[in-house]
VOBA-1610 file (N, C-alpha, C; in pm, whole numbers, padded with zeros to 5 digits, always signed):
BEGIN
Unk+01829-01032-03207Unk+01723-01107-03142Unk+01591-01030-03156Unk+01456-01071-03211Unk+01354-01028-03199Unk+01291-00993-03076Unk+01208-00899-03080Unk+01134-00895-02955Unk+01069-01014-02881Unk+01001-01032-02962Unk+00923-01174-02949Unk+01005-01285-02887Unk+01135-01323-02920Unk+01247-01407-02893Unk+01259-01324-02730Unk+01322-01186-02707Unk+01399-01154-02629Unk+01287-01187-02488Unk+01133-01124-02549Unk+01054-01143-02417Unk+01025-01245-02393Unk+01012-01354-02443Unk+01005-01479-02412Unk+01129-01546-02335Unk+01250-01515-02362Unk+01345-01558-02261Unk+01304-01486-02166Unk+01301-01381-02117Unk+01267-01289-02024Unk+01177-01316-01939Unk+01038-01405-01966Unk+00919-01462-01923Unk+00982-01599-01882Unk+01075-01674-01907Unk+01121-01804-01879Unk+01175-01766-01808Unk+01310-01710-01766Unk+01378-01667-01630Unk+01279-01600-01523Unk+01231-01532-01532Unk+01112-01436-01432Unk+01054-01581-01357Unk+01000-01670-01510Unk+00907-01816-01444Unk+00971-01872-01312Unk+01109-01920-01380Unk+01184-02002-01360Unk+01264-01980-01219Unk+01233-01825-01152Unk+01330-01760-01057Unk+01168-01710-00919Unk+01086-01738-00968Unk+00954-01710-00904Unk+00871-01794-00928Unk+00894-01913-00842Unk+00774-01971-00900Unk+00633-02014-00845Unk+00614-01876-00763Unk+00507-01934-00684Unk+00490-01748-00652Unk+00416-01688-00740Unk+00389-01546-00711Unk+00214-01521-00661Unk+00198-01423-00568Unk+00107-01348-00530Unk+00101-01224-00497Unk-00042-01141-00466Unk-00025-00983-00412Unk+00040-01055-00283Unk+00112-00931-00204Unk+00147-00956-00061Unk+00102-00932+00001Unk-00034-00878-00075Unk-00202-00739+00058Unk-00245-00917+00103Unk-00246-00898+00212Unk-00355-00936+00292Unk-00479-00924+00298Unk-00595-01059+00282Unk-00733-01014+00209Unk-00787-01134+00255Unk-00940-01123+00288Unk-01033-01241+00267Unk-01134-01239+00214Unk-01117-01137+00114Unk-01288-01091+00010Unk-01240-01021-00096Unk-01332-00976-00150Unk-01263-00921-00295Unk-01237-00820-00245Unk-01391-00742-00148Unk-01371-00580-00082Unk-01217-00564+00005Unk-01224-00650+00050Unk-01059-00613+00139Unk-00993-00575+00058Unk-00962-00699-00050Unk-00817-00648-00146Unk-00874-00508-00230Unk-01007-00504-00189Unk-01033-00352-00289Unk-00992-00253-00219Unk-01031-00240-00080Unk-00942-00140+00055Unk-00816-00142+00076Unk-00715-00245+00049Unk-00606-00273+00079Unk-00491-00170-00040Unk-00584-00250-00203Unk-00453-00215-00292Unk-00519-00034-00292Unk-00642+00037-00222Unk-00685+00160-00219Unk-00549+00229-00094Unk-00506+00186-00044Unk-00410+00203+00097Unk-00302+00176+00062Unk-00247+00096-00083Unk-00138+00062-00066Unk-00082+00159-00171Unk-00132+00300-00214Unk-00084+00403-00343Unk-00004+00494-00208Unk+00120+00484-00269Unk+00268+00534-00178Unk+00280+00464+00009Unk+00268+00334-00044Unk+00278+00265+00115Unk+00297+00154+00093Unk+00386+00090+00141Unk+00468-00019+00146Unk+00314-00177+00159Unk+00351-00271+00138Unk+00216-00311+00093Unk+00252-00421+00269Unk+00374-00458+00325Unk+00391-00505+00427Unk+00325-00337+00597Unk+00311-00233+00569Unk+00257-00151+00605Unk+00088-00151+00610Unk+00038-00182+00502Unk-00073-00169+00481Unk-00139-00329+00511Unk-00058-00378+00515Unk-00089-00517+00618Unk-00168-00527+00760Unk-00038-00402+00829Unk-00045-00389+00984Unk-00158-00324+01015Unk-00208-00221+00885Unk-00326-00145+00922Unk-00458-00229+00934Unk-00404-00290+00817Unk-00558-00386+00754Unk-00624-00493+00881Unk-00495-00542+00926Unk-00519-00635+01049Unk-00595-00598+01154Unk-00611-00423+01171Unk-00710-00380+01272Unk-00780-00366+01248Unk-00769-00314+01088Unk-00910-00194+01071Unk-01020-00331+00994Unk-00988-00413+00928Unk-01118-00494+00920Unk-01171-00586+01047Unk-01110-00588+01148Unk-01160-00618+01296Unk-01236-00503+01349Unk-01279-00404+01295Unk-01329-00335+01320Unk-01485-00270+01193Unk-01398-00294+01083Unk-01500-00254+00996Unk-01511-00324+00869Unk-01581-00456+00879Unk-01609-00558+00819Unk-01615-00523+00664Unk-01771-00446+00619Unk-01864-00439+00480Unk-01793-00360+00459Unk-01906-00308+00317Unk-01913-00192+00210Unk-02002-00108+00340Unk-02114-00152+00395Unk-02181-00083+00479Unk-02119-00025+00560Unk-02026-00104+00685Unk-01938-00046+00788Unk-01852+00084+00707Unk-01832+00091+00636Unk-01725+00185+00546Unk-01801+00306+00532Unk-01942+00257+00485Unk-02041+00366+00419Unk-02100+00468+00527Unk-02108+00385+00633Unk-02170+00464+00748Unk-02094+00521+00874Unk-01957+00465+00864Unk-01872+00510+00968Unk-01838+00635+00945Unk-01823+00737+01031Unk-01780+00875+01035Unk-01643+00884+00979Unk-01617+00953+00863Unk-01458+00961+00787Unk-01381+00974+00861Unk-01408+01056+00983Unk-01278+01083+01093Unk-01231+00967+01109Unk-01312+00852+01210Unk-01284+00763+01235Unk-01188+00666+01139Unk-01228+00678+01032Unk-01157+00581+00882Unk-01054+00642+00908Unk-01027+00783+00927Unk-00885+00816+00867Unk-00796+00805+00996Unk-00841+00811+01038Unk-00797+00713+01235Unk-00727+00611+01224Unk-00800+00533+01156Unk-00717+00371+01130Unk-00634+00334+01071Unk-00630+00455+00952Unk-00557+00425+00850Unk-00454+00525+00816Unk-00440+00599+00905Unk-00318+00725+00936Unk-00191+00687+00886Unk-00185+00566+00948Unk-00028+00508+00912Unk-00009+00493+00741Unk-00129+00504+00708Unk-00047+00439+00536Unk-00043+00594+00468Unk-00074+00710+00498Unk-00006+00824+00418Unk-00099+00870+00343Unk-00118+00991+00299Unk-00232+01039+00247Unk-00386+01012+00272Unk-00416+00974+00433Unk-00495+00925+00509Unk-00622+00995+00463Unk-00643+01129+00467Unk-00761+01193+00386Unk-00825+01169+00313Unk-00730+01149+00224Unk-00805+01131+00113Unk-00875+01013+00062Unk-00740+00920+00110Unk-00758+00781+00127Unk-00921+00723+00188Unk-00895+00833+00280Unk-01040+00748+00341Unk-01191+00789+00284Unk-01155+00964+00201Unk-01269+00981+00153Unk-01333+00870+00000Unk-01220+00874-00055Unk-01252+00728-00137Unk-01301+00588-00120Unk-01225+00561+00031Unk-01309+00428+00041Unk-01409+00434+00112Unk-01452+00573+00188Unk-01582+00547+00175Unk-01676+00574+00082Unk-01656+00681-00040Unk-01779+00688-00160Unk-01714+00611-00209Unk-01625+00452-00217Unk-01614+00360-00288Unk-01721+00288-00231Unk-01716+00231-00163Unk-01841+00153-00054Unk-01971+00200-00029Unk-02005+00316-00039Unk-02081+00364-00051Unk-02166+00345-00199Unk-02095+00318-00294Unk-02110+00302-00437Unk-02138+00172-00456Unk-02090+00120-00409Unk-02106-00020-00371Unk-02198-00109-00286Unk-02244-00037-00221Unk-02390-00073-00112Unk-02468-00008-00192Unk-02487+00087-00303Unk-02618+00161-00377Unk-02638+00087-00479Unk-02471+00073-00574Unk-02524+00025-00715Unk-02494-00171-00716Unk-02395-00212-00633Unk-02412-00373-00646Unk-02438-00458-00546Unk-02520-00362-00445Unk-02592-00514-00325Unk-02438-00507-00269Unk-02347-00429-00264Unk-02265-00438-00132Unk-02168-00619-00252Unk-02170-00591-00331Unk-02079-00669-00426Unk-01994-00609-00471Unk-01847-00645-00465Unk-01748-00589-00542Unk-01768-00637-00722Unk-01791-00572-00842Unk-01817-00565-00934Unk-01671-00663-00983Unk-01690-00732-01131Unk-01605-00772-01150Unk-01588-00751-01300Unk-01593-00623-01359Unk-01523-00577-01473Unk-01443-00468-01439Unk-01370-00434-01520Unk-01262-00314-01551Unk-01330-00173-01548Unk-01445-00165-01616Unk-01510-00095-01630Unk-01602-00062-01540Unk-01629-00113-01460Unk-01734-00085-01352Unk-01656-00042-01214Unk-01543-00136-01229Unk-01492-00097-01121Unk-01402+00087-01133Unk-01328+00092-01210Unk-01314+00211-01230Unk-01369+00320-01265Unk-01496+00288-01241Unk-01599+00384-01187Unk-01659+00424-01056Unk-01563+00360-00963Unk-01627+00340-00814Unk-01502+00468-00812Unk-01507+00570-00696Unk-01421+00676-00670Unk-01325+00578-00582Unk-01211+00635-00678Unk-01065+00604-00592Unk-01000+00523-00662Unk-01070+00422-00732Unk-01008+00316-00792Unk-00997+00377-00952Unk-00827+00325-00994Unk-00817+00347-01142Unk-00736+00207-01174Unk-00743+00249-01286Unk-00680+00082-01374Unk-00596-00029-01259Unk-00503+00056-01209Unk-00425-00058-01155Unk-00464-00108-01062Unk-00563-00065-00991Unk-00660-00110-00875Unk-00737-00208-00913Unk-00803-00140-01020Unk-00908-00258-01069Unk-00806-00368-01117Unk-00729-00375-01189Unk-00655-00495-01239Unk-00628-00569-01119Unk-00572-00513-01053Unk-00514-00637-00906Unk-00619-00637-00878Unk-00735-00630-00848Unk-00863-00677-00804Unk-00932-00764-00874Unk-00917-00783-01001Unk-00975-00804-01104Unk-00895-01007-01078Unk-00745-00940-01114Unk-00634-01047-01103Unk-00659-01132-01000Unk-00614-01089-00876Unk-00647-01149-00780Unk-00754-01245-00654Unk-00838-01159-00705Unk-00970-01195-00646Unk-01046-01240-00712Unk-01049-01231-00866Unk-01134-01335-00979Unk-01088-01375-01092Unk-00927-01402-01065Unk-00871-01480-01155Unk-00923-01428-01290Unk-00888-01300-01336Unk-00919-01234-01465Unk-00839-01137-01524Unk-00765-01214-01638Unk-00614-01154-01649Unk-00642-00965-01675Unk-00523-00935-01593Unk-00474-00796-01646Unk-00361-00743-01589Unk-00327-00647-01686Unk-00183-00590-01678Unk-00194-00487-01525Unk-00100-00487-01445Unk-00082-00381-01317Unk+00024-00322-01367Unk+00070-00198-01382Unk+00106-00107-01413Unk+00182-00052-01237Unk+00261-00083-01210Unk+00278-00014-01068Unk+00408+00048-01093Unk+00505+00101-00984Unk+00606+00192-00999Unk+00756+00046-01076Unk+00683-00029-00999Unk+00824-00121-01049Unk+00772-00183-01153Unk+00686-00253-01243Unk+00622-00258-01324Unk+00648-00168-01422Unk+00601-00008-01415Unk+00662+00068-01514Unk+00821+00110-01539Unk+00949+00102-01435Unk+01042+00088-01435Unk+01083-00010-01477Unk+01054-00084-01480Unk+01148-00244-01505Unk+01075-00261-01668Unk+00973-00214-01730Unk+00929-00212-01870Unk+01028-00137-01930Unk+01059-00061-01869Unk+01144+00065-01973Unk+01250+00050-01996Unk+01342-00044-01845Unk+01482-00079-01842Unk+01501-00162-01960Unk+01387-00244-01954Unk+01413-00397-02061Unk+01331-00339-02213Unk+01315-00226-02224Unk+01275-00221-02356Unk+01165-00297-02353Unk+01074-00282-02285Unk+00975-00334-02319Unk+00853-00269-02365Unk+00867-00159-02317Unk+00777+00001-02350Unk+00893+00117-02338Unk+00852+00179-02422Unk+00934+00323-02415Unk+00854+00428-02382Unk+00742+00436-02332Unk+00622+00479-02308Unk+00659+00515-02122Unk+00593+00615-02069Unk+00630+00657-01869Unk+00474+00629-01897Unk+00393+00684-01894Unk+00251+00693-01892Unk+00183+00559-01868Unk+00166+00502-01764Unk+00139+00379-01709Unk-00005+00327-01786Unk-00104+00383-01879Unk-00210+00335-01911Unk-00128+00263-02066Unk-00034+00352-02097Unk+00034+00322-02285Unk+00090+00198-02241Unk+00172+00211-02109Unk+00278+00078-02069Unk+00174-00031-02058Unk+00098-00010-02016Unk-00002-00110-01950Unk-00060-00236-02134Unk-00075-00101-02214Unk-00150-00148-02331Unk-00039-00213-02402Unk+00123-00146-02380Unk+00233-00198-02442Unk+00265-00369-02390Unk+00230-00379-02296Unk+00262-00521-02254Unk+00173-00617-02277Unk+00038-00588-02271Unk-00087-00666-02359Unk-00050-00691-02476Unk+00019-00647-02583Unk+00109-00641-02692Unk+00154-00810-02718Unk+00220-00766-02606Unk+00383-00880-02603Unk+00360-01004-02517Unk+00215-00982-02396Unk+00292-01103-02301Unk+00150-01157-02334Unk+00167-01288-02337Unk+00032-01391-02380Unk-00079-01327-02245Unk-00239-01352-02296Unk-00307-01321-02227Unk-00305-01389-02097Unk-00255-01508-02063Unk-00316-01593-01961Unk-00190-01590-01854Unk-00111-01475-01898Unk+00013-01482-01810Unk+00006-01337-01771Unk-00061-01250-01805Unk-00058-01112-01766Unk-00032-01102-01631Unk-00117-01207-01496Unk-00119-01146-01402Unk+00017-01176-01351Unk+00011-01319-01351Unk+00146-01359-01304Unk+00301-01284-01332Unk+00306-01263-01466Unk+00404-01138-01533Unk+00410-01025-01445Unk+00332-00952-01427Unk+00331-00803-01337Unk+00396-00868-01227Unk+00351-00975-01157Unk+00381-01004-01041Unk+00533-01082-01008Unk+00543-01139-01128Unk+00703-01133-01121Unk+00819-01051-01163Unk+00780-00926-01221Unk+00846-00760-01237Unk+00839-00743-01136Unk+00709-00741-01034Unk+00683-00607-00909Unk+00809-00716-00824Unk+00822-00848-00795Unk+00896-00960-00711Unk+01085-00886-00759Unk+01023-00919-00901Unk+01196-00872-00926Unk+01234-00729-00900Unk+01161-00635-00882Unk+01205-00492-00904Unk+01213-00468-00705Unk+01115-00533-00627Unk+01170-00561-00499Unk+01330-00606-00470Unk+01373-00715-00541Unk+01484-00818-00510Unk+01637-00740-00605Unk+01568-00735-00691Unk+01698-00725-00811Unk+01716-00537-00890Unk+01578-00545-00966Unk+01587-00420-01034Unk+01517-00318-00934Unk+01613-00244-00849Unk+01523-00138-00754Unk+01590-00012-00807Unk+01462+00082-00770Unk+01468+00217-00828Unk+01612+00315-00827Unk+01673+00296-00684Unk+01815+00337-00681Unk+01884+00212-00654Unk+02004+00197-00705Unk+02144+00099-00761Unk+02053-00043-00730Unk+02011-00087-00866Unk+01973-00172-00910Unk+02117-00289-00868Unk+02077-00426-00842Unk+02174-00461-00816Unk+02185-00561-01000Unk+02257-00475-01081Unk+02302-00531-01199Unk+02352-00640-01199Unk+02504-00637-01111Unk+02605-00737-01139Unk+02532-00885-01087Unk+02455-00920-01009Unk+02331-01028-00982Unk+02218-01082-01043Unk+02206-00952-01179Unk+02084-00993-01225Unk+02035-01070-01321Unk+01955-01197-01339Unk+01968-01278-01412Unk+01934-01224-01602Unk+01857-01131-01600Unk+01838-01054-01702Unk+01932-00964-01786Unk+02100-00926-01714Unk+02150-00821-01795Unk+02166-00823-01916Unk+02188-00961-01960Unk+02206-01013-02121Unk+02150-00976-02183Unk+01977-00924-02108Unk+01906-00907-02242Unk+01841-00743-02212Unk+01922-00713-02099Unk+01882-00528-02111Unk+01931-00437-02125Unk+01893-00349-02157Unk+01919-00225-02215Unk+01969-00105-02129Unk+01919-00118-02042Unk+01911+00023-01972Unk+02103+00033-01959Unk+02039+00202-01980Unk+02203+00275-01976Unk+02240+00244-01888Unk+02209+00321-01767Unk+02272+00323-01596Unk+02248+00195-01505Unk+02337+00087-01616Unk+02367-00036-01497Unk+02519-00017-01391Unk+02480-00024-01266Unk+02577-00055-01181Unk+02658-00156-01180Unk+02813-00174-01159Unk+02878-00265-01213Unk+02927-00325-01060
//
């Protein structure tokens, strides 16, 4: 079976088993989902929910972000893990953002991953989500579930990222990530994948399937 053949079945079952995919961040602006998927690097994205629900009742803009005392940020956002740092980013993200676009979240790849904190996969789900502008997300299940299925042989999430631009039509990029990240929740998870359930084994590879 060709590649071309194998990922295309692969993209029809994913369709066919999800058919109604989104981020699970909670958002009502582009900036939220820009704070949110910034909160959601090693934190459960139903976690970074509970935070989000206070902390934008509290701190609306790019401005509120820019001018609030970091203590305070990292106050709110304690619960999602690496709170420090976390917060020093979103505020010289916002801060970057009230100087260079009028307090506008930017909407290229390139601009945005120039704001501190944000790298590719940030900007892509931001990009994806909030202005409907395809791109590949690269996340932990995303790059696991590429490798299981032979889809990249590549760990380095920027090569994986470029490996799947490759293979999956442009206008399906976002939706694709988002039905890996759905399946690697449900089916393909990092420890004992549940194999013997999975609608894909036919066409994967990976050594260490559980029987």
């Amino acid at each position: 079976m060709t590649t071309s053949t194998r990922t295309e079945k692969i993209r029809k079952i994913l369709r066919t088993r999800y058919t109604d995919v989104k981020t699970q961040l909670e958002y009502n602006n582009p900036f939220e989902l820009l704070v949110a998927t910034i909160l959601s690097a090693q934190c459960t994205d139903k976690q970074v929910n509970k935070v989000t629900n206070d902390l934008f009742d509290k701190l609306k803009t790019p401005h509120d972000f820019a001018v609030t005392p970091v203590e305070i940020i990292e106050e709110l956002i304690r619960s999602t893990g690496y709170f420090r740092n976390k917060a020093k980013n979103i505020q010289n993200c916002s801060r970057a953002i009230v100087e260079n676009y009028d307090e506008r979240v930017p909407k290229t790849l390139e601009e945005l991953t120039k704001l501190p904190g944000v790298g590719r996969k940030t900007a892509n789900v931001v990009l994806g989500a909030a202005f409907g502008i395809p791109g590949i997300v690269v996340d932990t299940h995303v790059s696991r579930i590429a490798q299981r299925l032979s889809l990249s042989v590549n760990k380095d999430p920027v090569k994986i990222e470029f490996d799947l631009m490759e293979i999956i039509p442009k206008k399906e990029w976002n939706d694709f990530c988002l039905h890996l990240i759905y399946f690697g929740r449900e089916i393909c998870r990092a420890r004992k994948p549940l194999c013997p359930d999975c609608p894909l084994t036919e066409l994967c590879s990976y050594q260490d399937k559980t029987r």
